[in-house]
C-alpha positions in Angstrom: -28.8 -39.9 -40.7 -25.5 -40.7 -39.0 -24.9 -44.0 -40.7 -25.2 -41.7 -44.2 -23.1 -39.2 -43.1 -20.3 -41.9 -42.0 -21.1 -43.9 -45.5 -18.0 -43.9 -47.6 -20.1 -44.2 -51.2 -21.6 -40.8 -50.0 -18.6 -38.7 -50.3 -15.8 -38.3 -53.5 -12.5 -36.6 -53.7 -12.8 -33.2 -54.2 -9.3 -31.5 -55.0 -11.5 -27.8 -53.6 -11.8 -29.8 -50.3 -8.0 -30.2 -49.7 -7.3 -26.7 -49.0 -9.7 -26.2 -46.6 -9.3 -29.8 -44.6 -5.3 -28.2 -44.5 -6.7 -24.9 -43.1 -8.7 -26.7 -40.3 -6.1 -28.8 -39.1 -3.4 -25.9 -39.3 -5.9 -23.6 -37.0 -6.7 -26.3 -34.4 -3.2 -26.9 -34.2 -1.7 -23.6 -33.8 -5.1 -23.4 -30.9 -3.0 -26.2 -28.8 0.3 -25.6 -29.3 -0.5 -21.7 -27.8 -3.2 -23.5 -25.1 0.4 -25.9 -24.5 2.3 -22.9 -24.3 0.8 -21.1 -21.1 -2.7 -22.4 -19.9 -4.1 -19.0 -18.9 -7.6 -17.6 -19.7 -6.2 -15.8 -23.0 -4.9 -19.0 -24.8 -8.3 -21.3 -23.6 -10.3 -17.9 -25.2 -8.6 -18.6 -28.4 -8.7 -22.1 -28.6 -12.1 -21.5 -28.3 -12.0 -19.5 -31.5 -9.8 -22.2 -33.5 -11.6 -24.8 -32.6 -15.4 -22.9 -34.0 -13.1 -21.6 -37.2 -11.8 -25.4 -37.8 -15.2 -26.7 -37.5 -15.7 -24.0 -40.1 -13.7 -25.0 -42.5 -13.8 -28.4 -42.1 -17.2 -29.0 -42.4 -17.2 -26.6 -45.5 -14.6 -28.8 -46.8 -16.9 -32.0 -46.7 -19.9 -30.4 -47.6 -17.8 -29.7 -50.9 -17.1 -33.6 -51.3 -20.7 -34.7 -50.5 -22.4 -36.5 -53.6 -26.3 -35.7 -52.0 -27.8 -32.4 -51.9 -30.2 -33.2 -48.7 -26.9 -34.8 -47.0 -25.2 -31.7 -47.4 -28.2 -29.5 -46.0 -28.7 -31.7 -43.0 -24.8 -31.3 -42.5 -24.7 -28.1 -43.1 -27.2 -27.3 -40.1 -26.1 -30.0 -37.6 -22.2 -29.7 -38.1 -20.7 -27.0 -40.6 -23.0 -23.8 -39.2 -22.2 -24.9 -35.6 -18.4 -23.7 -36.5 -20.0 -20.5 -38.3 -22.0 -19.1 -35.5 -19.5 -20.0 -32.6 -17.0 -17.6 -34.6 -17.8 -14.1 -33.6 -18.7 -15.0 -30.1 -15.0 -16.6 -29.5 -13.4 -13.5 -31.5 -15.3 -11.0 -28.7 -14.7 -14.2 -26.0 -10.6 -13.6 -27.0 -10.8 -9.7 -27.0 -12.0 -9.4 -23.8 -9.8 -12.2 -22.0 -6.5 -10.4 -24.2 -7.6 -6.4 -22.9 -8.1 -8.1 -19.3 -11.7 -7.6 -19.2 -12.9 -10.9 -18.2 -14.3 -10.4 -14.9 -15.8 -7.3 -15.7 -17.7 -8.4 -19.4 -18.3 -12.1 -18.3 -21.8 -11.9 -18.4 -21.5 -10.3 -21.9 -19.8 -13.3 -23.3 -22.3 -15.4 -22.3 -25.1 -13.7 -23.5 -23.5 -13.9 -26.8 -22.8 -17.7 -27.1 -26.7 -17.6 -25.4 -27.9 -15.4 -28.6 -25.5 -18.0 -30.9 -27.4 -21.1 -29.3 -30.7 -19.9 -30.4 -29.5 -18.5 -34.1 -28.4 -22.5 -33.8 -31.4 -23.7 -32.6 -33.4 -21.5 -35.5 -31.0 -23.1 -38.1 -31.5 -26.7 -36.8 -35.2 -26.9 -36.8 -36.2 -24.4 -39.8 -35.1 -23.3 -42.9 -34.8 -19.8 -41.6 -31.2 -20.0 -42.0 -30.4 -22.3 -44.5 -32.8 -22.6 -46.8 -30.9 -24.9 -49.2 -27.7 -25.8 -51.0 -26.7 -25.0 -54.6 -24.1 -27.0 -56.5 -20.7 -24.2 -57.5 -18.2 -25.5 -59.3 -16.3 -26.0 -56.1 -18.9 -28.4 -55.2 -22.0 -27.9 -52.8 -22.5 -24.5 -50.9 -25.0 -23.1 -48.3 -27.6 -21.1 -49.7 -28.8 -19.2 -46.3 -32.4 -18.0 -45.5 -34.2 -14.7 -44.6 -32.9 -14.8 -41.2 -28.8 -14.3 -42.4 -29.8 -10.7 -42.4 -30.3 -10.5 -38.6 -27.3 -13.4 -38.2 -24.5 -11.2 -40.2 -25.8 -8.3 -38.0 -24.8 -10.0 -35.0 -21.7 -11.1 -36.1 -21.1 -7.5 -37.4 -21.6 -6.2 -34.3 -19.2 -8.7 -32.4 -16.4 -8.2 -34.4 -16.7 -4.1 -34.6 -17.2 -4.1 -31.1 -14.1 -6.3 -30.6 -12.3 -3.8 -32.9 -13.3 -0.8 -31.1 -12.3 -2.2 -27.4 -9.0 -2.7 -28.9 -8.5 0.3 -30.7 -9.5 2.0 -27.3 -7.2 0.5 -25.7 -4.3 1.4 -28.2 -5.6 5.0 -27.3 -5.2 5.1 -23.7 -1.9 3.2 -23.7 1.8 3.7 -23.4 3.8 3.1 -26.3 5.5 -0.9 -25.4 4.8 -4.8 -26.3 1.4 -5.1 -24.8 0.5 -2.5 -27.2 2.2 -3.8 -30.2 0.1 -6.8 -29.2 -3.1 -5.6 -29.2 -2.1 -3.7 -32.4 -1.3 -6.9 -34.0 -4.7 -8.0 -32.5 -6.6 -5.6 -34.4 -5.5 -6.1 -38.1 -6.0 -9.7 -37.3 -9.1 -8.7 -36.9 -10.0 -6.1 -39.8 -8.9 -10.0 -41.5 -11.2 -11.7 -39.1 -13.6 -9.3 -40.7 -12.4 -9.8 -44.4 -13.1 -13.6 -44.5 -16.6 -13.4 -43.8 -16.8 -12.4 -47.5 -17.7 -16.4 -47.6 -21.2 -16.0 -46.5 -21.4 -13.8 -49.9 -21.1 -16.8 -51.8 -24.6 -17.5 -50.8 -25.6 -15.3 -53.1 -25.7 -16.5 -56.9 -22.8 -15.5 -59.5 -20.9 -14.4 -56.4 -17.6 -17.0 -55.5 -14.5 -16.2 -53.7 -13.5 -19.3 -53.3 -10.5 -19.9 -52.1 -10.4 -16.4 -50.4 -11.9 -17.3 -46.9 -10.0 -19.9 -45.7 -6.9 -17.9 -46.9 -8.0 -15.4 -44.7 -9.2 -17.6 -41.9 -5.5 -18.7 -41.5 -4.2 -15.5 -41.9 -6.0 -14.2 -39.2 -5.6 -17.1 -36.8 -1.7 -17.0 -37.2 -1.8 -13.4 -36.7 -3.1 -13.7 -33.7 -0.7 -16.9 -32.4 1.9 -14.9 -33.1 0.9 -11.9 -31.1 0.0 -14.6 -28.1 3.9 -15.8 -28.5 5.2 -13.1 -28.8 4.0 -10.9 -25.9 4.8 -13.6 -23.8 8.1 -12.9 -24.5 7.7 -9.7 -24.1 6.3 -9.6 -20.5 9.9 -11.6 -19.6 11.4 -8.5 -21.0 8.9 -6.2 -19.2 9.8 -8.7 -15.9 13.8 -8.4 -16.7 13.5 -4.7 -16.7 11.9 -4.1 -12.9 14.0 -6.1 -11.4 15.7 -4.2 -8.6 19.0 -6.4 -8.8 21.4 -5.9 -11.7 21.4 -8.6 -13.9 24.0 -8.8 -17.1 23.9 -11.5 -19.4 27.6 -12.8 -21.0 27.7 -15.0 -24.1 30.3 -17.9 -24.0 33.0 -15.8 -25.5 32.8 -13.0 -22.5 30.6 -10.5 -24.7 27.9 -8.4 -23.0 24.5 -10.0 -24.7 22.4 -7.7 -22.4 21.8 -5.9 -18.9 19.0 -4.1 -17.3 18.0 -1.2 -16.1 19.6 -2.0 -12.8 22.8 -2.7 -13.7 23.0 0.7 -15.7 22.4 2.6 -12.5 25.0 0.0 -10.5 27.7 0.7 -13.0 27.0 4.0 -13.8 27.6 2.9 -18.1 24.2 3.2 -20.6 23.0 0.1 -21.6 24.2 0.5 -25.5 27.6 1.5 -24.2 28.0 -2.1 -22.5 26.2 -4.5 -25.1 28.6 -6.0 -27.6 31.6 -5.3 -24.9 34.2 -7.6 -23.5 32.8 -8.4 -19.9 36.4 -8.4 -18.5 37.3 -4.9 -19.8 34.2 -3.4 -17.8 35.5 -5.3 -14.6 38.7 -3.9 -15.1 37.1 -0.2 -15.6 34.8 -0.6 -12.1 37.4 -2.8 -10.3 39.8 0.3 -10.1 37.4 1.8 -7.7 36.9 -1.5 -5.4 39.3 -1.9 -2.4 41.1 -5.1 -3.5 41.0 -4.2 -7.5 43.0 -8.0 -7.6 40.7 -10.2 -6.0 37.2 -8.5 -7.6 38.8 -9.5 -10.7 40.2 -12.7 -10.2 36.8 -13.3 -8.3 34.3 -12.4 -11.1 37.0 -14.4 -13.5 35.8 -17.7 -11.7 32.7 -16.7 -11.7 32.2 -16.7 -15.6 34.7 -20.0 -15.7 32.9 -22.6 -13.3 30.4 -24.4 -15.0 28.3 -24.7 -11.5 26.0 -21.9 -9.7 27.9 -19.7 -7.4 26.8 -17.5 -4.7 27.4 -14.9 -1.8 30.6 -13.3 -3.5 31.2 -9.6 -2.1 32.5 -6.6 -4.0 33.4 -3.1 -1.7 34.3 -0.3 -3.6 36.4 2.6 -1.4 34.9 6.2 -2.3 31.0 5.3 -2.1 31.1 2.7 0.4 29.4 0.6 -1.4 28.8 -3.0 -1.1 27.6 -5.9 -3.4 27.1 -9.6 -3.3 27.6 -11.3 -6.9 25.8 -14.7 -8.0 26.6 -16.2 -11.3 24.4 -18.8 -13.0 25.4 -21.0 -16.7 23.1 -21.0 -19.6 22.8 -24.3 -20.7 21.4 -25.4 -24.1 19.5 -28.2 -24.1 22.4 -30.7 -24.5 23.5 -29.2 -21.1 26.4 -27.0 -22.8 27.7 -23.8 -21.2 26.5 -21.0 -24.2 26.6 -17.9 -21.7 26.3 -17.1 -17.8 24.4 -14.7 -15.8 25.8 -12.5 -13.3 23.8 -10.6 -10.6 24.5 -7.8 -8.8 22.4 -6.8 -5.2 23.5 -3.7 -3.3 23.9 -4.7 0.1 25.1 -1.7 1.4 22.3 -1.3 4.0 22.7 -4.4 5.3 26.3 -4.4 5.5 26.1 -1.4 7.8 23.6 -3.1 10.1 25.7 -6.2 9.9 28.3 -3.6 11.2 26.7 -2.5 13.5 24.8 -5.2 14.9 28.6 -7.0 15.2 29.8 -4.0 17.0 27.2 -4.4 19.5 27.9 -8.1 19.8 31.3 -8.0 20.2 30.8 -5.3 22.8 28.1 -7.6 25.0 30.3 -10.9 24.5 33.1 -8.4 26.1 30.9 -7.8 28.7 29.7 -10.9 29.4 33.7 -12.0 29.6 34.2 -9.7 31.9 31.3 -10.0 34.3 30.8 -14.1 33.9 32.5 -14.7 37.6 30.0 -11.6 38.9 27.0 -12.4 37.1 27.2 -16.1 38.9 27.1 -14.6 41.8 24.7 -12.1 41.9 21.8 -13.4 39.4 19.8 -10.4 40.0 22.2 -7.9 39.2 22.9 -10.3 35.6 19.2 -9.8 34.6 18.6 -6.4 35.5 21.7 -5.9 33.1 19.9 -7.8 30.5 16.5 -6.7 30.6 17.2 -2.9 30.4 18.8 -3.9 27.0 17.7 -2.0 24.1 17.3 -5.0 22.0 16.5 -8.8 22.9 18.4 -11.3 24.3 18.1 -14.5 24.4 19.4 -18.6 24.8 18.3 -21.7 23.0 19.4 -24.8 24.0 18.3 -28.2 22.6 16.0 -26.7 20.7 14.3 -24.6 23.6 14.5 -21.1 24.9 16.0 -21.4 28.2 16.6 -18.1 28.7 15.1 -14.5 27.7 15.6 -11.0 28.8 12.3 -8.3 28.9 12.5 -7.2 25.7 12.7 -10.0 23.6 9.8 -11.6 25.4 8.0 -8.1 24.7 8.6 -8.2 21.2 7.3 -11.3 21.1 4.3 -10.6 23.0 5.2 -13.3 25.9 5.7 -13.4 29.4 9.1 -13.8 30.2 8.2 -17.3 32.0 6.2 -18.0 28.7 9.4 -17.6 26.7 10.9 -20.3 29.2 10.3 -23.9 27.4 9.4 -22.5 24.3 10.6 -24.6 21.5 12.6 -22.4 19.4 11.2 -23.2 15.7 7.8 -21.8 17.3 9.2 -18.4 17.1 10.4 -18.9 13.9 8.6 -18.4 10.1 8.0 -21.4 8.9 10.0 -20.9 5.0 12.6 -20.4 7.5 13.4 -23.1 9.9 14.9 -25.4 7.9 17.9 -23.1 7.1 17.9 -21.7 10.6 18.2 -25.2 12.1 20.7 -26.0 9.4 23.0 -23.0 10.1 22.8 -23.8 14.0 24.0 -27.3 13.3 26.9 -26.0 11.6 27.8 -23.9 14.1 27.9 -26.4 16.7 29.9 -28.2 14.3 32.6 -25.5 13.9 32.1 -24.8 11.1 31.9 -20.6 9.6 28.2 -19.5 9.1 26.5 -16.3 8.4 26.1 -15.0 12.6 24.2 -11.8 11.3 21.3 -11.8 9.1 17.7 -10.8 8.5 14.7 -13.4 9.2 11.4 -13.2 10.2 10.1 -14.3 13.5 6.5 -14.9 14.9 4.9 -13.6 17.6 2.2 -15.0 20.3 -0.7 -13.5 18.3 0.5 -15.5 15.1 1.4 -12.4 13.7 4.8 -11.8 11.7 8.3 -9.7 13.2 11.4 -8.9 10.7 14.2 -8.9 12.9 18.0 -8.8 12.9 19.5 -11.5 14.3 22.9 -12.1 15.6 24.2 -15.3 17.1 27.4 -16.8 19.2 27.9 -20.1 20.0 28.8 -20.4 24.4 28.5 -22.2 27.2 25.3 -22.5 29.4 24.9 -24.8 32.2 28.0 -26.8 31.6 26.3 -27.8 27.9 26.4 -26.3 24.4 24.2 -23.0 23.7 23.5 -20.4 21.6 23.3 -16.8 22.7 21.5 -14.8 20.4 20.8 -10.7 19.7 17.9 -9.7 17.9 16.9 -6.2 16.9 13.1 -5.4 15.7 13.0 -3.6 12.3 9.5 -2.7 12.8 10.0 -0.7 15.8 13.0 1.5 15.6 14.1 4.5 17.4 14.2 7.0 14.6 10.5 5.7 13.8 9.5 6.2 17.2 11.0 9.9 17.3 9.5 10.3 13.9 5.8 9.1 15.4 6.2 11.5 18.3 6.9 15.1 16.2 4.0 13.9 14.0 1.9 13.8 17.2 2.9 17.1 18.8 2.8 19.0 15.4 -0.7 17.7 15.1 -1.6 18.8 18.5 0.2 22.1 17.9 -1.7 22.4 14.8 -5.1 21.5 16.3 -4.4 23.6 18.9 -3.3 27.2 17.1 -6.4 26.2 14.7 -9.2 25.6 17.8 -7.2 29.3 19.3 -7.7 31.2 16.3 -11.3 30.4 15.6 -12.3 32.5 18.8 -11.3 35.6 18.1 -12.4 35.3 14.2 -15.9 34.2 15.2 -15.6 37.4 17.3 -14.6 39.6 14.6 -17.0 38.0 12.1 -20.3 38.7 14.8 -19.7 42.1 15.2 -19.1 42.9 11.7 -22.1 40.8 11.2 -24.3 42.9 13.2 -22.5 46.4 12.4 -23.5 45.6 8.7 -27.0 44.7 9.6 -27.7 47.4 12.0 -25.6 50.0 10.9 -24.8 50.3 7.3 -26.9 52.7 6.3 -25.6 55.0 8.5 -22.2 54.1 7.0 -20.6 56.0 4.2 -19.8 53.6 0.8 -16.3 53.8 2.2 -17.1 52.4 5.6 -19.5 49.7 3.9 -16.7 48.6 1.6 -14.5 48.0 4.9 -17.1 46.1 6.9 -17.5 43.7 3.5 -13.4 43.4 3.0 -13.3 42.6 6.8 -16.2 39.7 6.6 -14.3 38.2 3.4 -11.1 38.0 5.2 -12.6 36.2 8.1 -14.2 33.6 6.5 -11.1 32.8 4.3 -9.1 32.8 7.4 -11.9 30.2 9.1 -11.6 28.2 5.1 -8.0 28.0 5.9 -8.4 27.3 9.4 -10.4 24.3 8.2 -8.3 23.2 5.6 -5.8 23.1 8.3 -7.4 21.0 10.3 -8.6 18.9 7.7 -5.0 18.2 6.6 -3.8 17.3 10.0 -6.8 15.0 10.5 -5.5 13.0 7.4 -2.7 12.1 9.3 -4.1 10.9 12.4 -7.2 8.9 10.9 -7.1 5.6 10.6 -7.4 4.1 7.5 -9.7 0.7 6.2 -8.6 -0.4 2.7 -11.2 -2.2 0.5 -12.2 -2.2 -3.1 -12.9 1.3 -4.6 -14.5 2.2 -7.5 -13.2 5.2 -8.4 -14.9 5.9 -12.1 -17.8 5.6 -9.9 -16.1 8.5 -7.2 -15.4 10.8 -10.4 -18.7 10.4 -11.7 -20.6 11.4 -9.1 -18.0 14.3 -8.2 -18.6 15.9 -11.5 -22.7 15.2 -11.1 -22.3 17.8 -8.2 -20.2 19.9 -9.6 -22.5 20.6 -12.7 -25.6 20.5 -10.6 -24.1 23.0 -8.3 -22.9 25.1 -11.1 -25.4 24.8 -14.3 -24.4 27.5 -16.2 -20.9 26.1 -16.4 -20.2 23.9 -19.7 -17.6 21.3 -19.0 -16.3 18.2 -20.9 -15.7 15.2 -18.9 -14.3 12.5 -20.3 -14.3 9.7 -17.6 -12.9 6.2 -17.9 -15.9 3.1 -17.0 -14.2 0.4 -14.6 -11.6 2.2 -12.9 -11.0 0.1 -9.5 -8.4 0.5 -6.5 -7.8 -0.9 -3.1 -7.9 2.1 -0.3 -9.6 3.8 2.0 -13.0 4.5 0.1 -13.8 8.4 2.1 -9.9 9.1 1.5 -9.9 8.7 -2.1 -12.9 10.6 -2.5 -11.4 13.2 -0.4 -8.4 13.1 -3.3 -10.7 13.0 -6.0 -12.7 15.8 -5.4 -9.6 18.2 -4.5 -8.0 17.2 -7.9 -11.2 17.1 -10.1 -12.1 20.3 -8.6 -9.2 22.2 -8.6 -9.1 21.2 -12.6 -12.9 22.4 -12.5 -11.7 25.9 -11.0 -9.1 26.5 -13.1 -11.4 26.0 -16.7 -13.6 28.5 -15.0 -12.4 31.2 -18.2 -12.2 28.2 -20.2 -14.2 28.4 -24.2 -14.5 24.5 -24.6 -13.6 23.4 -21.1 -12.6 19.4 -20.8 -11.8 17.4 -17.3 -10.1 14.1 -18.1 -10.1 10.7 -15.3 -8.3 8.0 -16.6 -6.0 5.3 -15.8 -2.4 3.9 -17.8 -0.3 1.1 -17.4 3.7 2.5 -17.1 6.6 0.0 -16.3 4.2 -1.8 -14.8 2.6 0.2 -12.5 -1.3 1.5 -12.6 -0.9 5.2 -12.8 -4.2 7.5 -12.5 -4.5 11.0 -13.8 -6.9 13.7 -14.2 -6.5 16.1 -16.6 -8.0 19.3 -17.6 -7.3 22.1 -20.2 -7.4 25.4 -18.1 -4.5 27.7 -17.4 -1.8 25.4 -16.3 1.2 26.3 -14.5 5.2 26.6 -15.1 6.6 22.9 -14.4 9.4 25.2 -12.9 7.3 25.2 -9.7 6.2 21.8 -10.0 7.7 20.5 -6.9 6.1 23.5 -5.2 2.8 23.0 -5.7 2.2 20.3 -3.3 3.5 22.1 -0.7 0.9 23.6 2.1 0.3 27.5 1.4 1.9 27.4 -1.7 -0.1 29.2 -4.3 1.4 30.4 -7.9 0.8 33.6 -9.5 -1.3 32.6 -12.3 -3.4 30.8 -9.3 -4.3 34.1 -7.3 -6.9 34.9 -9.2 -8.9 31.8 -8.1 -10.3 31.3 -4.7 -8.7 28.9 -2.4 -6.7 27.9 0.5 -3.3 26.7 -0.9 -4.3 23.3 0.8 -6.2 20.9 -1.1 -3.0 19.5 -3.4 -1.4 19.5 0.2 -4.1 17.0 1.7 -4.2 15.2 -1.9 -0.6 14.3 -1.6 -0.5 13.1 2.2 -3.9 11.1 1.2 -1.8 9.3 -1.6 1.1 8.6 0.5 -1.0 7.1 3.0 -2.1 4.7 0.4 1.9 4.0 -0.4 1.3 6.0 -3.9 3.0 8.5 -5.7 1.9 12.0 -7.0 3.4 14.1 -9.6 2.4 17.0 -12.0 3.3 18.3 -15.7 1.6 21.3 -16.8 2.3 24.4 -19.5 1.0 27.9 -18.9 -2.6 28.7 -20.8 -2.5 24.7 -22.0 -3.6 22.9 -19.5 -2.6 20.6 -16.4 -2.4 16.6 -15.6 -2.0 15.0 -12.1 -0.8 11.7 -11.8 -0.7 9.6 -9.3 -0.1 5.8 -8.1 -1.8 3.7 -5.5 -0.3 0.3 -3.6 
């Protein structure tokens, strides 16, 4: 069978072959140059589906050229139909993979190519499939059996189902490129679906020739173009979040483009500064700096050298505000200057520790000046100086500490005889040795270095400090040292004064909360037993009292516990893992409607919603949020509760939303505050607590929460997780 199918004298020149031998080798090629482009799961998914589409058209094209009828059927089953049924299954394969689905509808994909194996196997070894071939005026075609009708249903269902995941995901959404994309995505698609109108020509009198492969290219382009194209986009997406501001300059000092950042930095809207000479916006934001003359002679150079440069400071007077400038060419490929990039960091913060850090140096180099003849001789009285320092002290030399007060041993977690011998690149990160080591070589040299900066250091345990570090070059020993200051960002004073109101407001709260329950278990007994052995010696009057009076107890004892609840948030400690929080809602709103059957609720919750955090947190979170949107639908005629999850500036945002009676956004930054309870709210029970404990449960997680509501329309939370 082979030797006939490679036999020349089996085969003539079809001109209907042409196009579709062009189509094939057009779709496999635009599959590599986009697998060439980024080898990520996405382009290998659709390489997958070029290569089964150019096996497609391929083997239609020689089946058109092929002189023998049983050739072509035995071709037709081992070769052309092995490009046919591998179609849909690559088209779902590259929908999932695009939507970022892989890991969580793997086993679907592989159930489908499983189900395409045996529609293969059926096709190879019967004539289920293909029953025969009938000579068109194109040349040969398949003539398929009583099994297509099951085979087009699968590959119905493939592609719908591909179209539907996409369109969901269009729905849920926010308008950008990744959108756009999976727009684009789609009508390639609804042409994915279009060009199947080729198994049609099966049936007699019916022949679209040449509309499939037509639309097989179509489609496949459409869909490189979206995979090109969004990679573009997600630099765009990445040049937008950058913190720094970046401005790009052609080569004839026009503004080509600037972020976000910059805006803020400069205080100009982007579409005021594209299209504008660079130099004329220096001038504008150089009035404000203190040495308008050198920021613009400065940023002049920096768009003129043709090499990278670095570490160049602007001040301005009224804000105090500092920033370092870096340039960088653009280059063509000939290595041509055709634009530079500036960028901007505020350094402010730094600056002022830098200040301050050099304050405190220059006041202990003073010191040790002045006490040098003292400290030798009296040692003791030297390090008791040193080790009731508020920040560590230290001295390298050769490479080794050889000396190191309390505290820097401390935050360290050595002994001070420990720290004695150390070698100094032990207590330093190791991405950051090489340029320590270099800058202490240049010191010793004489030559000016950075004495102040931030680095990271590493503790006993193997654990990771940021530090502050300050450095002067002395004497030690009759030999060449370095005396160094460092300052532990992880352990300030303001955090530790911070750490200690927390604590005593939590006691405080604990405290009143534990004191009031007392007196209100006291009152709610006796009411208690007045009601039960009493009331019908009481007038309606009295009764009506005795009621009132247990209501208001055991509100104050649901407060009481809310209370508590919220300070216990605080103070417990926290184990992040994976959370499955569809799964959270799900089951919140099982309870909720088993608890309350003859309420008729809507919810419309989103499958495969997963975070990292503390599981009995969010759970805490989710129930306060879905349930506060379940209380207020309570007078609701077609009541809906929405969980769902969006991607904004890239950043996973979760809401739930509900349709109830909403609130003024006037008070939105008041409804997150403990106690805090609006007037279209007082008519629902409830402690003015639960958004409270929501919101100190999502900062705990490093998140975000925010609200947008309208009276009688409805209410959305939102929130973010890290």
């Amino acid at each position: 069978m082979l030797s006939q199918f490679l036999n020349s004298a089996n085969y003539f020149l079809n001109p209907y072959s042409i196009p579709m031998f062009i189509t094939s080798l057009l779709v496999l090629l635009l599959g590599l140059y986009v697998l060439l482009q980024d080898k990520n799961i996405v382009s290998q998914s659709f390489f997958v589906t070029t290569a089964s589409a150019s096996i497609w058209q391929c083997g239609t094209g020689l089946i058109y050229s092929m002189k023998n009828s049983a050739l072509v059927l035995s071709f037709c089953k081992v070769f052309t139909f092995l490009g046919i049924i591998m179609i849909a299954p690559g088209i779902y394969f590259f929908t999932i993979t695009s939507l970022d689905l892989y890991n969580e509808k793997k086993r679907y994909i592989l159930a489908n190519y499983a189900i395409a194996l045996v529609f293969y196997i059926f096709g190879l070894l019967t004539d289920w499939l293909i029953a025969s071939v009938e000579e068109r005026f194109y040349g040969y075609d398949i003539v398929f059996g009583p099994l297509v009708i099951p085979f087009l249903l699968f590959f119905s269902v493939l592609i719908i189902r591909s179209l539907q995941l996409d369109r969901r995901a269009i729905r849920q959404m926010e308008p950008g490129a990744k959108r756009d994309q999976i727009r684009l995505f789609m009508i390639s698609l609804s042409i994915a679906a279009l060009a199947s109108v080729d198994f049609l020509s099966s049936i007699p009198s019916l022949h679209f020739y040449p509309i499939g492969f037509l639309l097989v290219l179509v489609f496949i382009s459409l869909q490189a173009y979206a995979i090109i194209k969004y990679k573009r986009a997600s630099l765009g997406t990445i040049f937008e979040a950058i913190e720094d501001g970046i401005i790009v300059i052609d080569k004839n000092g026009k503004i080509e483009e600037a972020n976000p950042s910059m805006e803020t930095m400069l205080g100009i809207k982007r579409h005021d500064l594209l299209g504008k000479d660079f130099l004329s916006i220096v001038s504008l934001v150089s009035s404000g700096t203190e040495d308008p003359e050198k920021v613009e002679a400065m940023i002049k150079n920096l768009l003129l050298t043709p090499a990278k440069i670095a570490d160049e400071d602007i001040a301005f007077k009224d804000s105090e505000r500092h920033f370092n400038v870096a340039s960088s060419p653009i280059l063509d490929r000939f290595g041509a200057k055709t634009g530079t990039i500036l960028i901007f960091r505020d350094i402010t913060e730094r600056k002022k520790m830098e200040e301050e850090l050099r304050r405190y140096q220059g006041s202990l180099e003073e010191m040790v000046k002045a006490r040098t003849k003292e400290l030798k001789e009296s040692e003791e009285k030297y390090k008791a100086l040193v080790d009731h320092a508020l920040v560590g002290i230290g001295i390298h030399q050769n490479a080794q500490m050889v000396f190191a007060n309390r505290q820097f041993a401390s935050m360290l977690r050595f002994s001070e005889e420990e720290m004695i011998g150390l070698p100094i690149l032990q207590i330093i990160h190791p991405d950051e040795r090489e340029l320590i080591m270099s800058r202490a070589y240049n010191r010793y040299s004489g030559k000016e270095v950075i004495e102040t900066y931030e680095m990271r250091m590493v503790r006993k345990d193997g654990s990771f400090m940021p530090a502050f570090i300050s450095n002067t070059a002395i004497e030690y020993n009759g030999a060449r040292a370095t005396l160094i200051t460092v300052v532990d960002m992880t352990e300030t004073k303001l955090r530790k004064e911070l750490e200690q109101v927390n604590q005593e407001l939590e006691r405080f709260t604990y405290s009143v909360s534990h004191d009031l329950r007392a007196p209100l278990r006291s009152i709610d007994g006796f009411s208690q037993a007045l009601q039960e052995d009493y009331e019908d010696r009481l007038d309606r009057e009295a009764q009506d009292y005795l009621h009132r009076i247990r209501a208001a107890c055991q509100r104050m004892t649901a407060m009481i516990d809310a209370i508590l609840q919220l300070s216990r948030i605080g103070r417990y400690e926290m184990h992040r893992e994976k959370v499955k929080l569809s799964a959270l809602a799900q089951d919140i709103a099982l309870e909720l409607e088993t608890t309350y059957p003859d309420r008729k609720v809507k919810f419309s919750i989103t499958e495969g919603i997963v975070a990292a955090g503390d599981p009995m947190l969010l759970r805490m979170a989710l129930e306060n949020l879905i349930g506060n949107a379940w209380k207020f639908t309570q007078e609701r005629e077609g009541a809906r509760i929405e969980f769902g999850v969006m991607q904004k500036n890239s950043k996973t945002i979760y809401y739930v939303r509900d349709n109830g009676t909403g609130f003024d956004m006037k008070y939105a930054d008041k409804i997150f505050d403990p106690f805090q309870r609006l007037d279209n709210a007082m008519a629902f029970s409830g402690t003015g607590i639960g958004l409270a404990s929501v919101k100190r449960i999502i900062h705990r997680h490093g998140g975000e929460i925010w609200a947008e509501g309208e009276v009688d329309k409805g209410a959305t939370f939102y929130f973010t997780l890290q």
